[in-house]
N, C-alpha and C positions, 0 to 999 in steps of 0.2 A: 406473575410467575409463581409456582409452590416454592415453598421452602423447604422440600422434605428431599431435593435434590435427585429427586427420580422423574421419568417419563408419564405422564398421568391424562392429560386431555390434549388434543390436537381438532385442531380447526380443519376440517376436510372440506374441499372445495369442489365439486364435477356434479358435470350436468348428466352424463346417462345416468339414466336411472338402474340401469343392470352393473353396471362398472363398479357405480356409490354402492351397489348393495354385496358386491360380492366386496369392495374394500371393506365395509363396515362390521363382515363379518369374521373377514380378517385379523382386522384391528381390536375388533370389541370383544368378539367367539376368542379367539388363538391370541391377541395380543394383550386384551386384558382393558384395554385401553379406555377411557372417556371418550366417544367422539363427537363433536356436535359437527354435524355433515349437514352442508351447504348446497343449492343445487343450480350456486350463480353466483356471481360477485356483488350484486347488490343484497341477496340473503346472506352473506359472508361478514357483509361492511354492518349490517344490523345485528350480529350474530357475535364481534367482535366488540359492543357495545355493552351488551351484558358478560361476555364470558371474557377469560382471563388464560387461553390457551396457550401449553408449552411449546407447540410446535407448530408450524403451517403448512398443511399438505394440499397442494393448490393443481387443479390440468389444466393445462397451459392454455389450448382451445375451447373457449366455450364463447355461448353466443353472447353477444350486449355486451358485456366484460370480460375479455380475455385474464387468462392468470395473472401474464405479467403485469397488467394494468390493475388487477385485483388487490396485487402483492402491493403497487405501487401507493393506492386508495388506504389498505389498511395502514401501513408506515406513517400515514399522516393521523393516526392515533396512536396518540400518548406513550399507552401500554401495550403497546403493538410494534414498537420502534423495534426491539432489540431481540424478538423472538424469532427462531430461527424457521426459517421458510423452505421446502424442498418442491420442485416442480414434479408432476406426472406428464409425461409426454412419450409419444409415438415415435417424436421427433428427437432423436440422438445421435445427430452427426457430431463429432468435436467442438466445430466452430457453434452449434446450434448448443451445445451444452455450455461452453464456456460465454455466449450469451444471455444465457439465463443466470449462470453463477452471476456475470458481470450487474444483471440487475438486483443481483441479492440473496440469490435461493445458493443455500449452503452445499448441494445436491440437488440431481437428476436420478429421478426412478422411472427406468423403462417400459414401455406397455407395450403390448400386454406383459402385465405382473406374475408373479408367481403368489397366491393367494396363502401356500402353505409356510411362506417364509417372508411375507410383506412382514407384518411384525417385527420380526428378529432386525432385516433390512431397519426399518425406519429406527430400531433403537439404534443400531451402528451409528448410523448418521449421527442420529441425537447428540450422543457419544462424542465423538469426533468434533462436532460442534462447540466442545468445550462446555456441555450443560451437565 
């Protein structure tokens, strides 16, 4: 994790490739952000091996390895234990949100997103997470 106590790189995870492009520009364009974006959980679990990301922005549905299973995979690295995790999903009933916190994501961001304020959103989070 940095030590300089600010928001810097986040590990993006989703498989559209329209969705990854418009977060990325999001994130990178409007947020300012480092992002190394992923287009599956096993690019995620290799991606996690060299980089050293503050945050984990993970969609929940994808194919071969779903998110939560994704989130589950990187936890079992090292410097990946303690970094905070928020889901993207379509899927935001209560019980469906409070299941995903239950597996570890600090946060639920709903899709579709709002591209002109995903940024601002993901620092909140960050924020709140005690980082």
């Amino acid at each position: 994790m940095n030590t300089s106590g600010q928001l810097q790189c986040i590990l993006y995870v989703e498989d559209e490739p329209d969705i990854r492009a418009i977060a990325e520009l999001a994130l990178e364009t409007v947020g300012g952000y480092t992002l190394v974006s992923c287009s599956g959980g096993h690019e995620a679990l290799e991606a996690a091996q060299r980089q050293q990301p503050d945050l984990l922005l993970l969609d929940v549905m994808m194919p071969e390895m779903d998110g939560p299973e994704t989130l589950r995979r990187l936890r079992e690295i090292p410097h990946m234990r303690e970094v905070p995790a928020v889901f993207m999903t379509a899927k935001v009933q209560p019980q469906e949100v409070e299941e995903y916190r239950n597996l570890g994501a600090v946060d639920v961001i709903a899709k579709p997103f709002d591209p002109l304020t995903l940024a601002d959103q993901i620092y909140h989070i960050w924020q709140q997470a005690g980082q």
